[in-house]
C-alpha positions, 0 to 999 in steps of 0.5 A: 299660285293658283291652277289654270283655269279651264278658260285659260287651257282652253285658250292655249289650246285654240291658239296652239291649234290656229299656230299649227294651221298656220304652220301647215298652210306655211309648209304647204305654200312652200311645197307648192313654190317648189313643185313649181320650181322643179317644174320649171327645172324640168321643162328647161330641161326638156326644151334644151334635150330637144334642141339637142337631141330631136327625138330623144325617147322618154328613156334618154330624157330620164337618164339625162335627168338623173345626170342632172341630178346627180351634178347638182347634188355633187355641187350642193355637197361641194359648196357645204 
């Protein structure tokens, strides 16, 4: 069998480094959709709290957050 020639390596690296581009720009796409999501979350958040509670301080808004957030996580866990 004969060595790769450095043709070839230099082939299968170049197409290992365009996979790794692609992978990157496919995790970026994602964090970007879900950063928009989160955002989305949030601002629903904040619409509902100031029906609610008009003049709620930022202070109450983060722990209604942190509420929100915990009841989610308690749900993910429950449905695993």
């Amino acid at each position: 069998m004969d060595p790769p020639n450095k043709d070839n390596q230099r082939s299968e690296i170049r197409e290992k480094i365009i996979q790794d581009d692609l992978r990157m720009l496919q995790i970026n796409k994602m964090v970007h959709v879900a950063t928009e999501m989160g955002i989305s979350v949030v601002q629903e958040i904040a619409e509902e709290t100031i029906k609610r509670k008009p003049g709620c301080s930022i202070k109450e808004f983060m722990k209604i957050l942190d509420q929100y957030i915990e009841r989610q996580k308690d749900l993910a866990n429950n449905n695993q």
